[in-house]
N, C-alpha and C positions, 0 to 999 in steps of 0.2 A: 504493500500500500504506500501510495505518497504521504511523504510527511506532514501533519498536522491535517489530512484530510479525510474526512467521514464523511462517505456516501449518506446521504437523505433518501430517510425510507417515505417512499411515497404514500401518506394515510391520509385520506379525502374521501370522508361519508358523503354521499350525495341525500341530501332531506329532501323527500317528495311535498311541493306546496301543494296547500290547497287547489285540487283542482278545479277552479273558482270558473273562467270561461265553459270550460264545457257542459259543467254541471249543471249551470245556469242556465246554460241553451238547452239542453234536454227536459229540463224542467219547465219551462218558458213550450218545448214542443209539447208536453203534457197537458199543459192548460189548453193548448189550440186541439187538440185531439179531447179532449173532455169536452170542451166546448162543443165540438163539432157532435160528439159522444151523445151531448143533454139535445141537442138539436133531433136526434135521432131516435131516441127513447121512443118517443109516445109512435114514432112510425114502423119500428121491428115489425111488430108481430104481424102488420095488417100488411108491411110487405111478403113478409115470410108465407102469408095465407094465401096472398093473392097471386104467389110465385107459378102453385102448381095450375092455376085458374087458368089459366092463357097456354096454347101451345107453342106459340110464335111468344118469345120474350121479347117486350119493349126496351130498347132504351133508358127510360124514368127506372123501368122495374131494375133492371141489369145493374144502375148506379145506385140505386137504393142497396138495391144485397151489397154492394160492393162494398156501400158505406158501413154497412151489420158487420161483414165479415171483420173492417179495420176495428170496430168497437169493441170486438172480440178476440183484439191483437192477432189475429189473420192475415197479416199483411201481404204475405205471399200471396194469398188468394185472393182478397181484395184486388190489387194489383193487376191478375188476369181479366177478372171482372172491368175493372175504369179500363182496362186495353181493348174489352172489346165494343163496348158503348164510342173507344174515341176513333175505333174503326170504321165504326157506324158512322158517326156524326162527329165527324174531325172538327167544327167551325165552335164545338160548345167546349167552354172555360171550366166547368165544375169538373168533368173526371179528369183535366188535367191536373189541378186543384188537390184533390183529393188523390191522385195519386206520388205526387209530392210529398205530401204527409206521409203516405204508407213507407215511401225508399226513406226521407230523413228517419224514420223509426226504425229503420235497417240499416241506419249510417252510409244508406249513401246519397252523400252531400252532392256530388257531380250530379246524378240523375234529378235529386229533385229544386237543386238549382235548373235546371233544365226546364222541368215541366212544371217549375212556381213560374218561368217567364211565359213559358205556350197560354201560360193561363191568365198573364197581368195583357199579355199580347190581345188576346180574346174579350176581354172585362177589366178595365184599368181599375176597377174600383173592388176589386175582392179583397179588401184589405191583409187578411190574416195570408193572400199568397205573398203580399211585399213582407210579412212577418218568416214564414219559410224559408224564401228566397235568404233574406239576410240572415235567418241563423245556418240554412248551409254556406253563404258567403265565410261566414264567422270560422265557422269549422273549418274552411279551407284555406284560411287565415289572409281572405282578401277581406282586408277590415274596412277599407275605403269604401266598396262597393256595398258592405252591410251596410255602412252608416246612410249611401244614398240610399237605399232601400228602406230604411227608419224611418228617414225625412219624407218619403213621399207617402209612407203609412201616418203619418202625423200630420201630414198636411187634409190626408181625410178625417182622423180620429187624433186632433192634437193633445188629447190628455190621456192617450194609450198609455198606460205604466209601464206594459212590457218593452213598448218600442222606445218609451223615455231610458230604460234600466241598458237595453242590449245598445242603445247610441254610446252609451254613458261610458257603459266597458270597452265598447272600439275606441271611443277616442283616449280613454286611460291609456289604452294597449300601444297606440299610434303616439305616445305621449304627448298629446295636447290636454295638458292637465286643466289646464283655465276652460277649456271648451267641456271639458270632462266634469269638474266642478259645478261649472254651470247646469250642465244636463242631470246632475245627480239635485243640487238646487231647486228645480224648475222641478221636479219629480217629488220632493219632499213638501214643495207648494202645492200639490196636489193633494198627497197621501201622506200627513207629518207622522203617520204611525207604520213607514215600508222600511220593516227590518232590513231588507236587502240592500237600500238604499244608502243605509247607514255602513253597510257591510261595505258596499263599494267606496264610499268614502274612504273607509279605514285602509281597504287596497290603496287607493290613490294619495295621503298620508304617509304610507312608506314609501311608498314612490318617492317620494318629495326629503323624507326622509324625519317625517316628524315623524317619531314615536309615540309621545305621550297624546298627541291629539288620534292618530289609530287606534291607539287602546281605548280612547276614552270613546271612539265611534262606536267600535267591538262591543264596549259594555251596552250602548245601546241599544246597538240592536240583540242583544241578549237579551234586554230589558223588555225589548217589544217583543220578543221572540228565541223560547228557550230551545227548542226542537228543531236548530239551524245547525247540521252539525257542522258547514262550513263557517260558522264565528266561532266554534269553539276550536276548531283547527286551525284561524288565523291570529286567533288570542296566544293559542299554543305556539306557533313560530314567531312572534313577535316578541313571548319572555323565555324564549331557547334561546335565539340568534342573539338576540339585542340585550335583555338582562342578566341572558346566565341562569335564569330560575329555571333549571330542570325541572325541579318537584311542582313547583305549580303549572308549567307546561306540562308535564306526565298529566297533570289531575285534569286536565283541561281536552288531552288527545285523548283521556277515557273516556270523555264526556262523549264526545265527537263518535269515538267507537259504539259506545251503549245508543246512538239516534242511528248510524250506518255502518253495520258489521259486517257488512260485504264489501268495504269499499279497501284493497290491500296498502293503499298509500298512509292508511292511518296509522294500521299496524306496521309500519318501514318508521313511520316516523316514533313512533313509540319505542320501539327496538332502539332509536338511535338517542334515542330518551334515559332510557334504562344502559345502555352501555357509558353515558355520561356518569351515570347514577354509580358506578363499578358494581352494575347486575348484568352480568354477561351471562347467564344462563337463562334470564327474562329476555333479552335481548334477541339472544340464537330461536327463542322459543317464538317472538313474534316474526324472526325473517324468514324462520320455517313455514309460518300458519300463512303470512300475507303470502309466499308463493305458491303454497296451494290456492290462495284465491287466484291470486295471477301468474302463472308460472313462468311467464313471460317476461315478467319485469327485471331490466337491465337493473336500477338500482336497488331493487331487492337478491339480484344477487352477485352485484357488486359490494353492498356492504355487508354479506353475509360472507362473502369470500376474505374481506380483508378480519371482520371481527375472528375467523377460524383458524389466519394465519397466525392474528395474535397469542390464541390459545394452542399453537403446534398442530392444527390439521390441515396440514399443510395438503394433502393431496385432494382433502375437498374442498379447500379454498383454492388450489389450482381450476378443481371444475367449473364452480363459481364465476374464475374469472374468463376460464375459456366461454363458458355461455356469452359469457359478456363480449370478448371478440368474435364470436358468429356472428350474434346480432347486429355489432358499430368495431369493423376491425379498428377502425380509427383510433379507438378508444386507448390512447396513450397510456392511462392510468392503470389499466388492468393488464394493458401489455408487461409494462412495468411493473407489476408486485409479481403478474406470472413466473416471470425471468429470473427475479431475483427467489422465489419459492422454488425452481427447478435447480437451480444452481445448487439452493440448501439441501434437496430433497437426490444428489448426484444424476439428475437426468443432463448430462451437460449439454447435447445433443440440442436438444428442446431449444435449451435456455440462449445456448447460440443462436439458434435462430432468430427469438427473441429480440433480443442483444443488437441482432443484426439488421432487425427491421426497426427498431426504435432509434440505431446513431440514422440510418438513411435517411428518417424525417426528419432527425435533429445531429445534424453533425457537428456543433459545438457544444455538445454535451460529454462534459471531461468524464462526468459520475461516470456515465457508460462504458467508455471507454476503459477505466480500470475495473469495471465487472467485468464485460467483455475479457479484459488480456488474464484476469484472474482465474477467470473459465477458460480460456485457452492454454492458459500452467497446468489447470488440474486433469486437462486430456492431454497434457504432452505437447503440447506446441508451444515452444517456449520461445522461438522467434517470435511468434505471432504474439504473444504475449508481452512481450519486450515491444513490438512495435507498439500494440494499445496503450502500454506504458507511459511510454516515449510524445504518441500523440494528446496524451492527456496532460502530461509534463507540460509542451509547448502551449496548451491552452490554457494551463492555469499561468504559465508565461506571457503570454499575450494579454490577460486580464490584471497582472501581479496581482496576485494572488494565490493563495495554498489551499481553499475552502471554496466548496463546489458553489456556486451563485445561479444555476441554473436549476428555476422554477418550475418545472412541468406542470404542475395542477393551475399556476398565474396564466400559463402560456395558452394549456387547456382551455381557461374561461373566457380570456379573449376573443381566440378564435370561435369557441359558442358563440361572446357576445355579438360577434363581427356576420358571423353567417345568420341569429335571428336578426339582426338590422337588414340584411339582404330581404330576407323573407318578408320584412316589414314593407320591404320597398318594392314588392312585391316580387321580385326576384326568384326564378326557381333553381334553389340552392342543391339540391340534387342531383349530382350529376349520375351519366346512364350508368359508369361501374358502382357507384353506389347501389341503385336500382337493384341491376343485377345480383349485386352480392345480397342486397336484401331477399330478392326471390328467394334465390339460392337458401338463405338460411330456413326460408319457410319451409322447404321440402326435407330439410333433415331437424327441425325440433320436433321433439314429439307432441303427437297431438291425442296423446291417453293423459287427460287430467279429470280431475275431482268434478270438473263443470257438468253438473244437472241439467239437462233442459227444464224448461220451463213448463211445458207441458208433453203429456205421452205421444201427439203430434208432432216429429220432429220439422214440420214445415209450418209449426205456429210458433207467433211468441219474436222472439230477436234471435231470429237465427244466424246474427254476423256475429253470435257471441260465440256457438259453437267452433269448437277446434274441429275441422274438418280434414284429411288426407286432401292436399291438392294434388287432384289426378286430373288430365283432359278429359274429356269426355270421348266413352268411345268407339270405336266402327261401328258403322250401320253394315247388318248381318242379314241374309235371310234367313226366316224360321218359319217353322210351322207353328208357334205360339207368340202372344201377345200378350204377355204380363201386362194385367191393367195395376197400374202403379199410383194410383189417384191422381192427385194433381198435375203429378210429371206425364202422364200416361198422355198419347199421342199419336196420329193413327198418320202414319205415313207411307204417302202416295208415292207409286209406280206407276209409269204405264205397262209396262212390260210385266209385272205383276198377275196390272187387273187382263190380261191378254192369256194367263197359264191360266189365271184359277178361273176365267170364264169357260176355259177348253174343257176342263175337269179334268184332264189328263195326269192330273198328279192327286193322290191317294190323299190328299189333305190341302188345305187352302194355305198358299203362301203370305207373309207376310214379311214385313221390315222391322226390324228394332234394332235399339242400339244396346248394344253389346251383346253379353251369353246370355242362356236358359240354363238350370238349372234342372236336369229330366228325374222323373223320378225313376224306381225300378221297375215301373210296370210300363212307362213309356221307351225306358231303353229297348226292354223288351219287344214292347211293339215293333220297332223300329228295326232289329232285330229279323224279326218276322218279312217286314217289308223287305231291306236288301234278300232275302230267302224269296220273296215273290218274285221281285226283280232280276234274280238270279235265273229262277226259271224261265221268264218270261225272253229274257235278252237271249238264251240259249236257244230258244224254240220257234223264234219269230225272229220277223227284219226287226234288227235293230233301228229304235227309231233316237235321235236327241233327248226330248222329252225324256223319254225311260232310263239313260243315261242320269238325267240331271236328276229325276227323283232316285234315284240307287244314291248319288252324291249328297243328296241333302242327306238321305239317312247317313248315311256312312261321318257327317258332318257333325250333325247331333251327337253321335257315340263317339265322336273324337279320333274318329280313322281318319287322321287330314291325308294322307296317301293315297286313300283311297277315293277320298275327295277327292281329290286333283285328276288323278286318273280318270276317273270316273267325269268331271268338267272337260279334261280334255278331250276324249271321247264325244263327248256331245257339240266339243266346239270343232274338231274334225266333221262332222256331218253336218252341222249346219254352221259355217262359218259367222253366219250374222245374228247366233243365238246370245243375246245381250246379257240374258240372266246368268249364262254358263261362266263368264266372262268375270261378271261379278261376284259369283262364286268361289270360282277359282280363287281371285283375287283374295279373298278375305279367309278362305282355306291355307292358301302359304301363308300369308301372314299369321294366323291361329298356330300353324306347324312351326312357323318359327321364332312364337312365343315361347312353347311348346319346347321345345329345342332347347332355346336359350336359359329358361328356367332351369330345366334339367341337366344343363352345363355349368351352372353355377353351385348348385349342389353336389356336385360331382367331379368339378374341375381339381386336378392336382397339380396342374404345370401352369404357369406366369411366363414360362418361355415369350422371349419378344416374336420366334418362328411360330409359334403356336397362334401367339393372338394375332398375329399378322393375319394367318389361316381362316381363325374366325370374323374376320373383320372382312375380309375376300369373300364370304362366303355369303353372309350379311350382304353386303353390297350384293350380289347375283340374284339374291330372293326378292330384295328389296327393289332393283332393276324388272325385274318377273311382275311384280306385284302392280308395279307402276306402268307396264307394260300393258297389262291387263287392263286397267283401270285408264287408261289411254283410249284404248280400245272399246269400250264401255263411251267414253264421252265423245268417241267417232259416230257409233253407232245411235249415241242417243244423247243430244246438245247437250240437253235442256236436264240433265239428271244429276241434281246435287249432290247426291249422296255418294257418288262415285268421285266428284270432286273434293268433298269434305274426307273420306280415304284415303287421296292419294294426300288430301293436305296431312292427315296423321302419320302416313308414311315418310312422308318427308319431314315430321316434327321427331318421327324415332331416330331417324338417321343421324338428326342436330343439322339438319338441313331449314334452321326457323325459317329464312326470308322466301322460302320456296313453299314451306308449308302455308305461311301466311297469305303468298298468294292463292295458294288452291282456294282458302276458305272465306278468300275476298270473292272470289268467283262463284263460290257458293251461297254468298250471302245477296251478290247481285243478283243469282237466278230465285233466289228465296230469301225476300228483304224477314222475314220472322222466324231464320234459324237460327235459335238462344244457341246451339250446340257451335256451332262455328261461331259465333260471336265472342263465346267462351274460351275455346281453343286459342282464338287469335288474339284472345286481350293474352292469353297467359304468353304467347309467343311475344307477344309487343313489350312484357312484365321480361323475359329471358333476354331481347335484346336490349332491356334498360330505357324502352321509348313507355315511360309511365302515364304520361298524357293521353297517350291511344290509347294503353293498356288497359286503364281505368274508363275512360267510356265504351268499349268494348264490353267490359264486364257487369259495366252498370246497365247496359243492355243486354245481357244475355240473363241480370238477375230477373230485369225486366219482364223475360220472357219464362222466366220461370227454373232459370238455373239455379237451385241454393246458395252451393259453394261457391257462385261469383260475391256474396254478401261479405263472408269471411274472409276470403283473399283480400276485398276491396278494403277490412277495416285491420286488415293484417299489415296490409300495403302502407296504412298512411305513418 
């Protein structure tokens, strides 16, 4: 070690604030949805009666259920509903309106910023849609455009509370305080008994930098209102940070807990209360409990990682912090205790790496550099070690000085504060390798946690809360079966189809869906049975195509894709321009070389570079087949999506995105209402890091009734 110099161990709790904006705005969408709610009451049931009366559904009737369904947090269904009333009668403002409502209740903010404008566009005076519109502005953190959207809701309803309160908070946020005061002002001449009011005040007080006048807002509105757990959580950070009173911040974030015990930010910050307190087993106890609420959160277990290093568990505070660089590699700080926990713990390997990625961002960082040449002694490289040395010598030379003077955690908050002033200025700070590596980490966190749905419908309720598998959506298959899937369920058109099963010539009625069936054992059987007919029959008689492609569907069902194939190509030998056969085939190698690959992976014993080469040649040849196919199919027959939405999956296995993306632009032009390619393609747009498409792609395909575009979308932000 150089003389007179001790590395600084990097400890920086991150306190989650109150999360005062969004909460607000969800609360703020509650009242418009209750509203809308009491609006609707006395008309349920005499819609619900009058549903089965008519066999032709009107319009009125169609957005009335639509409206029952969101009152009954339905929103998915809802949703279907107001899409087909605006099918009907594209020129009327209420189901765009109200379908608004239902995606902000899904979080997603794109979509019903979208259709709050189809609807101000239609009816400028719907007030509650310039209410919408500006809380998803808010959430998207264009605060300029929520506040024009406040002002023109106030210019119809000037003494709205809710559009005085959400102005109040964009211009705090945009810091124009004086503008901000004013509108909290003008709101308490309204209302001198609006808790929240006072709440905002006391935000905009630390802003400024008063204390004592925050706290003394805080007491107010506690005084007008005991059941806010966010004053009891802003009371609580303001005698943490500023007075040092742990124990009366502890008593004040329990308060906050006993009103919202679901909310994990409470329990981070109490944990960070209690470690103050020297309670590190309360401490550990709440950063365990909030991430079972949110397993997800970065600063619950980033301060869980650093409180475990403290106590010597060192390799599940390594976890901790590696969670933390999945999610934000950026994140200096976690890199940093990592590095120096591998180093402790003799993974040297690691820790170089480390090491090696933190001097690259910061290469006047002397500390590093004698970790680094340290960890290079203790694997043996005692040049390299001597040069870190050496390099850290000349920097503490260049500064005279002996004592590390480099801040990581100073340097860390700047740059935050530097990139939210962008965001402010509206700026999208994200760039596409961000993006990307965000996807990226979606696909490998685990999505097995403690989260409930809300109801035994998993297509009710907030389903952007669920942790979902993101998978694409996929192939369209033929089957002789058509799982009716409720809401998802969907009856998709062939011509070529309706042309077999009018002929009768196949032993069962075809159809399309997307993905497998699941047969039981009296259908395999069946099936079974059939290729034994068809055996017969193909032996004893002209072979005809037809009989061909039914032996191949069976054979398909039971998972003989070999004989699949054989059996497609047979019937495409005989009748060259048999389409169906075509698309068969196609979706049978592909199946075989699932099939294939699964089974190679469980079985694989060789990493040989000749090997995978082998595999990856081989891949390519089925892949080539496949797309051959499916070519062939869109020669034969323009206008058929589904064969384009294949090859787009085809080329989405390969990591060929920009080819897949275009098949399913192709698709979505011959079928402007396929959620299924809408979804593929936002997830391709989400791999190439173009997040702007990404997200309205998916906010249409939630649109149309995709779940898991909800989750990705609130995964995304």
């Amino acid at each position: 070690m150089c003389p007179g110099f001790t590395p600084k161990k990097p400890k920086k709790h991150y306190f989650c604030l109150p999360k005062q904006d969004n909460r607000i705005f969800y609360q703020t969408m509650l009242e418009i949805v209750n509203k809308i709610s009491r609006a609707l009451v006395t008309l349920m049931w005499l819609s619900l009666a009058t549903a089965a009366a008519h066999a032709q559904i009107n319009t009125d009737q169609v957005l009335s259920i639509g409206r029952n369904a969101m009152y009954f947090e339905d929103y998915i269904l809802s949703i279907q509903y107001f899409n087909q009333v605006i099918n009907a009668k594209p020129y009327l403002a209420e189901p765009y309106f109200y379908r608004s409502v239902a995606k902000i209740s899904l979080d997603d903010f794109k979509g019903a910023e979208a259709d709050a404008s189809m609807a101000i566009e239609r009816n400028p005076f719907i007030t509650d849609a310039y209410q919408v519109r500006g809380v998803a502005r808010q959430n998207m953190r264009n605060f300029t455009g929520a506040i024009d959207d406040y002002n023109a809701g106030l210019e119809l309803l000037p003494e709205d509370k809710t559009f005085l309160f959400n102005k109040a908070v964009c211009e705090e946020t945009l810091k124009r305080y004086d503008e901000a005061d004013s509108t909290y002002r003008r709101l308490l001449g309204i209302d001198s008994r609006n808790d929240r009011a006072y709440l905002g005040l006391a935000q905009l007080k630390m802003a400024l930098g008063d204390t004592v006048a925050a706290l003394a807002m805080v007491d107010k509105s506690l005084e007008l209102n005991k059941n806010n757990p966010n004053a009891f959580s802003m009371r609580s950070q303001i005698l943490m940070r500023y007075s040092k009173d742990f124990k009366k911040a502890l008593a004040d974030i329990e308060e906050a807990i006993k009103l919202d015990p679901k909310f994990a930010g409470y329990f981070i910050n109490r944990a960070y209360m209690k470690y103050n307190l020297d309670d590190y087993f309360g401490a550990k106890s709440d950063y365990d409990y909030a991430l079972g609420l949110n397993p997800l959160s970065v600063e619950g277990h980033f301060n869980r990682g650093l409180l475990l290093a403290e106590v010597g568990e060192n390799n599940k505070a390594i976890d901790d912090f590696s969670f933390v660089l999945r999610r934000d590699a950026t994140n200096f700080m976690a890199l940093y205790n990592r590095a120096m926990l591998y180093s402790k713990t003799g993974q040297y390997k690691l820790a170089l790496a480390d090491y090696d990625a933190m001097l690259a961002k910061y290469p006047e960082f002397e500390a590093g550099y004698m970790a680094r040449g340290d960890v290079k002694r203790r694997m043996g490289d005692r040049k390299g070690g001597e040069r870190d040395y050496d390099k850290a010598l000349s920097i503490f030379k260049s500064k005279k000085t002996h004592v590390s003077d480099f801040d990581p955690a100073k340097l860390e908050m700047e740059q935050m504060q530097e990139r939210e002033q962008r965001m402010l200025a509206g700026e999208d700070v994200e760039t596409g390798q961000e993006v990307i590596t965000k996807f990226n980490d979606l696909l490998t966190v685990d999505t097995e946690t403690d989260f409930k749905p809300e109801y035994k419908n998993r297509s009710r309720g907030h389903v952007q809360n669920m942790n979902m598998d993101i998978e694409p959506e996929p192939m369209f298959v033929l089957s002789y079966y058509n799982p009716n899937s409720g809401l998802g369920s969907k009856t998709h058109y062939m011509r070529e189809i309706t042309d077999v099963n009018e002929s009768h010539l196949l032993s069962h009625q075809l159809s399309l869906i997307s993905g497998e069936n699941r047969l039981s054992e009296a259908e395999i059987k069946e099936h079974f049975s059939s290729i034994e007919y068809y055996d017969g029959l193909l032996a004893s008689a002209q072979p005809r195509s037809v009989d061909y492609l039914g032996r191949a569907m069976d054979y398909y069902l039971v998972k003989n894709m070999d004989q699949a194939v054989a059996d497609a190509s047979h019937a495409i030998e005989l009748s060259p321009k048999f389409t169906l056969a075509y698309f068969l085939r196609a979706t049978a190698l592909f199946l075989k070389w699932r099939i294939s690959e699964k089974a190679g992976q469980q079985t694989a014993t060789s990493s040989e570079p000749a090997d995978k080469m082998m595999r990856d040649k081989e891949t390519q040849r089925t892949m080539n087949a496949i797309i051959a196919d499916l070519d062939q199919v869109i020669k034969l027959s323009p206008k058929n999506v589904y064969a384009y939405f294949n090859k787009g999956n085809v080329y989405m296995t390969v990591g060929d995105y920009t080819s897949a993306i275009s098949c399913f632009s192709s698709a979505i032009e011959a079928k402007p209402d396929m959620g299924e390619a809408y979804y593929n393609r936002g997830l391709m747009y989400m791999r190439l890091g173009n997040k702007e498409h990404g997200i309205a792609d998916l906010s249409k395909a939630g649109e149309m009734g995709i779940l898991p575009s909800y989750n990705v979308l609130k995964r995304m932000r």
